[in-house]
Short mmCIF file of the C-alpha atoms (twelve columns), coordinates in Angstrom:
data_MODEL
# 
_entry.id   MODEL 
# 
loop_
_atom_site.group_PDB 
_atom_site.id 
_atom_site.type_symbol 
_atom_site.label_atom_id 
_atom_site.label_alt_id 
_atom_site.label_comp_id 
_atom_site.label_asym_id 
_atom_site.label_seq_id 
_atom_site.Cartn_x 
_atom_site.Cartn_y 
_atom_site.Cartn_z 
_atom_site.pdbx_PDB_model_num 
ATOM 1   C CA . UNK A 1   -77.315 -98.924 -116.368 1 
ATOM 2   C CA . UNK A 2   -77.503 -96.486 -119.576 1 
ATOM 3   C CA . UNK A 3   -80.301 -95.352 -118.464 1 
ATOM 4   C CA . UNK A 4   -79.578 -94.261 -114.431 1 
ATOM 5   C CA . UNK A 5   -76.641 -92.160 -116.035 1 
ATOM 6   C CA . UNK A 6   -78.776 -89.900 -118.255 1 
ATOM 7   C CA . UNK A 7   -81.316 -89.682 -114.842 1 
ATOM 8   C CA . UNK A 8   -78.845 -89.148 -112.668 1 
ATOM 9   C CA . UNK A 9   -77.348 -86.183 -114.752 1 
ATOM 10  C CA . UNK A 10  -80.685 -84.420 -115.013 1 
ATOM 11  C CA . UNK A 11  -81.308 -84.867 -111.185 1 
ATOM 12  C CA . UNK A 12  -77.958 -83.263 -110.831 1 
ATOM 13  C CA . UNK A 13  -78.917 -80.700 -112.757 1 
ATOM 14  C CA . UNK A 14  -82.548 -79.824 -111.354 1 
ATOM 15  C CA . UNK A 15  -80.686 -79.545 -108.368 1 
ATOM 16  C CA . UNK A 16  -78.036 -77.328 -109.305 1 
ATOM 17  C CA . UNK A 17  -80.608 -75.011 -110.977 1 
ATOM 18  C CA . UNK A 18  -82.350 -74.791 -107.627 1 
ATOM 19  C CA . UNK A 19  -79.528 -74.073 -105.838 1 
ATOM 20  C CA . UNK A 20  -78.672 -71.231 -107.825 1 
ATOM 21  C CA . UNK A 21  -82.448 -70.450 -107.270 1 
ATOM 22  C CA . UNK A 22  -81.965 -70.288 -103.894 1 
ATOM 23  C CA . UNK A 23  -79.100 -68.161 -104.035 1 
ATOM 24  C CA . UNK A 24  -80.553 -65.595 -106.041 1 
ATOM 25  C CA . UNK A 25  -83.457 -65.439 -103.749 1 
ATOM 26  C CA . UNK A 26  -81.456 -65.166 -100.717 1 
ATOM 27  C CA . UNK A 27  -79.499 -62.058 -101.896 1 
ATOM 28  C CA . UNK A 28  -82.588 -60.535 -102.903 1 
ATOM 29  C CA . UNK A 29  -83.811 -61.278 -99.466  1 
ATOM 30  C CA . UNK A 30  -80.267 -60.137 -97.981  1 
ATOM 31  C CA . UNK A 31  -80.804 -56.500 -98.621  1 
ATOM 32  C CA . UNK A 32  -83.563 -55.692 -96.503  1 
ATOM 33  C CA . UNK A 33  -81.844 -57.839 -93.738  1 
ATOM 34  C CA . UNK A 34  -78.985 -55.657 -94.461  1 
ATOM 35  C CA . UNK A 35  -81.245 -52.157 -93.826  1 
ATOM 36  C CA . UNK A 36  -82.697 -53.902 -90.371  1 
ATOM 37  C CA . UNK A 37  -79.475 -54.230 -89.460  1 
ATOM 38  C CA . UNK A 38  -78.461 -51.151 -89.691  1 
ATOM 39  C CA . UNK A 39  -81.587 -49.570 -88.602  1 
ATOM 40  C CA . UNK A 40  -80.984 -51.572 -85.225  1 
ATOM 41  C CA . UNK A 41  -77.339 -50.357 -85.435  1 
ATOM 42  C CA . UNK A 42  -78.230 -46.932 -85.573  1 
ATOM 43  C CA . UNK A 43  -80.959 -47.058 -83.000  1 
ATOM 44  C CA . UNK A 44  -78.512 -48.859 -80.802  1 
ATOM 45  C CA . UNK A 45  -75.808 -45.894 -81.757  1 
ATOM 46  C CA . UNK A 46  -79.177 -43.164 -80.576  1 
ATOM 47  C CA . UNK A 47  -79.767 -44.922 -77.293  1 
ATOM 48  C CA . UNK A 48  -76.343 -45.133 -76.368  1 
ATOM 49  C CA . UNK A 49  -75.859 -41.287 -76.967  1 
ATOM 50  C CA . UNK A 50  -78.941 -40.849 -75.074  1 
ATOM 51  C CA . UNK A 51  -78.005 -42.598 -71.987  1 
ATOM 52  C CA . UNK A 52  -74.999 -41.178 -72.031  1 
ATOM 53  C CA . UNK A 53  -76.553 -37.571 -72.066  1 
ATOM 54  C CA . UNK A 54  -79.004 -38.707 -69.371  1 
ATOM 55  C CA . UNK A 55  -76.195 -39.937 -67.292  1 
ATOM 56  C CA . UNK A 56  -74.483 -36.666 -67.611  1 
ATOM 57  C CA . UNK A 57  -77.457 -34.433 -66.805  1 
ATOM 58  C CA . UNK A 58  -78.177 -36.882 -63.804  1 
ATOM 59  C CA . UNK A 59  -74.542 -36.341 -62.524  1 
ATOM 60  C CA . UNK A 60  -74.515 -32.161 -62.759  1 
ATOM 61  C CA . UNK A 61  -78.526 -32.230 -61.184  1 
ATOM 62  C CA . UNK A 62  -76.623 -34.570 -58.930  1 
ATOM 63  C CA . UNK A 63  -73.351 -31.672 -57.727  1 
ATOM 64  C CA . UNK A 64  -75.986 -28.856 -58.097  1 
ATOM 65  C CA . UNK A 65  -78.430 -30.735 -55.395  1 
ATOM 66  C CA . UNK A 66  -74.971 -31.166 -53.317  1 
ATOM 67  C CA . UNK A 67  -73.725 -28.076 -53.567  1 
ATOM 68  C CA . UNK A 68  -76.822 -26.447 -52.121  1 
ATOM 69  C CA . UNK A 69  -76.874 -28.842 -49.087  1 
ATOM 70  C CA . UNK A 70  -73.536 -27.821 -48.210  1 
ATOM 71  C CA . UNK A 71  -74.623 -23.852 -48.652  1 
ATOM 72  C CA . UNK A 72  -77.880 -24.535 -46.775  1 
ATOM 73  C CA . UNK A 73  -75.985 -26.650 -44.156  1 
ATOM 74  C CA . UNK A 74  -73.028 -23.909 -43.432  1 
ATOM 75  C CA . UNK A 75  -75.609 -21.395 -43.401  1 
ATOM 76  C CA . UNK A 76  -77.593 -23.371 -40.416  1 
ATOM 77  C CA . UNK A 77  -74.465 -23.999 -38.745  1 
ATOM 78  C CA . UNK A 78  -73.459 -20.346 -38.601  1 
ATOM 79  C CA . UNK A 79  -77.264 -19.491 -37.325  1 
ATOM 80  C CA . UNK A 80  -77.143 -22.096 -34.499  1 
ATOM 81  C CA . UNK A 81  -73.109 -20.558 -34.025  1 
ATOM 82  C CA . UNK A 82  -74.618 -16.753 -33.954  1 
ATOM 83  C CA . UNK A 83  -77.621 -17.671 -31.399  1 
ATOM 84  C CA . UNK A 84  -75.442 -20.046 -28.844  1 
ATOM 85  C CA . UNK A 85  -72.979 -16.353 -29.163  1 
ATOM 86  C CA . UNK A 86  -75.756 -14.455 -27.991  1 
ATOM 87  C CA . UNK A 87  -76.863 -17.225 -25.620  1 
ATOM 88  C CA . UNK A 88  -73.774 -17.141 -23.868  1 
ATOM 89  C CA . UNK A 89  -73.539 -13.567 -23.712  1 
ATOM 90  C CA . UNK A 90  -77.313 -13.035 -22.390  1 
ATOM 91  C CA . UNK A 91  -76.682 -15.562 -19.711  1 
ATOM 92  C CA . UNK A 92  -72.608 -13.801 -18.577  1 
ATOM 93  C CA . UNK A 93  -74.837 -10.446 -18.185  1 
ATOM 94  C CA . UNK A 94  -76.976 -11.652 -16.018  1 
ATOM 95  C CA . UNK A 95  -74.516 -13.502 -14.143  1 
ATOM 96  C CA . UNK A 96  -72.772 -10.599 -13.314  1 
ATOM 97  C CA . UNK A 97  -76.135 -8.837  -12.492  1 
ATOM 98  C CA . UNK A 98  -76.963 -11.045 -9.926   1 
ATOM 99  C CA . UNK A 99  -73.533 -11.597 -8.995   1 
ATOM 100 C CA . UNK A 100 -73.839 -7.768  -8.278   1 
ATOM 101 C CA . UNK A 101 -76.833 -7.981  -6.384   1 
ATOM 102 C CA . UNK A 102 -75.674 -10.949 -4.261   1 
ATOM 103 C CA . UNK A 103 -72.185 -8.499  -3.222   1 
ATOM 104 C CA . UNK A 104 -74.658 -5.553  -2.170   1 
ATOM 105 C CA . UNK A 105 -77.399 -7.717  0.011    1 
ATOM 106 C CA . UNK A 106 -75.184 -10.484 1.632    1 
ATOM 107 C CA . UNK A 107 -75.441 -8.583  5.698    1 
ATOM 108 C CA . UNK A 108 -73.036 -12.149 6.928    1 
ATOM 109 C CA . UNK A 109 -69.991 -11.125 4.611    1 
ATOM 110 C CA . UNK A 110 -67.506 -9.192  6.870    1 
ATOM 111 C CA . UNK A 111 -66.771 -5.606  5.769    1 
ATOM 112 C CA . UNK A 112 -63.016 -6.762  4.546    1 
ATOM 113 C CA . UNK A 113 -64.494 -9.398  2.359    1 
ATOM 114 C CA . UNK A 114 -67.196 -7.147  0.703    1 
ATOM 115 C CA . UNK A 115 -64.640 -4.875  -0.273   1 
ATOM 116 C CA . UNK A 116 -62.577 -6.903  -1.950   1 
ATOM 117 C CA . UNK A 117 -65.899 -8.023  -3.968   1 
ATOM 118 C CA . UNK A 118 -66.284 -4.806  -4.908   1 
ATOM 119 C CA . UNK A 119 -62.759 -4.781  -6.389   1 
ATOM 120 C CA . UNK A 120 -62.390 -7.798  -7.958   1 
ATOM 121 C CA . UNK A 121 -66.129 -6.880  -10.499  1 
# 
């Protein structure tokens, strides 16, 4: 037994001097752990800014696109407005042309009855 104390003491402290070993080692290893980190950080901070502007940009491109469809729209609707105008007015002129034409040839209408056509237009 004297001698398993004396062992046992050195093994202890082999093992404590690698441990502290390992320590050392791991904070030296630590630091460029701690740069990736905040290398990732800050590339994670410059894609987050980045989608963010892209989002924005995306949104105005987004109300400009919109805002032309409803100018290009309105301005179709008030074509198609200004030609069924004219539309209507070409076909009530000749309307009353031949409306006209049909009071001056019609020989069956009695006299009394083409003179009041030819007060009422």
């Amino acid at each position: 037994m004297d001698i398993i104390a004396p062992v046992i003491l050195i093994f202890l402290l082999v093992i404590i001097l690698l441990l502290l070993l390992q320590l050392r080692r791991s904070r030296v290893e630590g630091t460029p752990l701690a740069a990736r980190l905040d290398a990732l950080r800050d590339a994670q901070e410059r894609t987050d800014r980045s989608l963010r502007d892209e989002i924005a940009r995306s949104r105005a491109e987004a109300q400009s696109n919109a805002q032309q469809e409803r100018a290009e729209l309105a301005a179709s609707l008030s074509s198609f407005g200004d030609s069924v105008q004219t539309r209507m007015t070409d076909i009530a002129k000749c309307k009353t042309i031949r409306w006209r034409a049909l009071r001056g040839n019609c020989p069956c209408l009695p006299p009394a009855m083409k003179k009041r056509w030819k007060t009422s237009v």
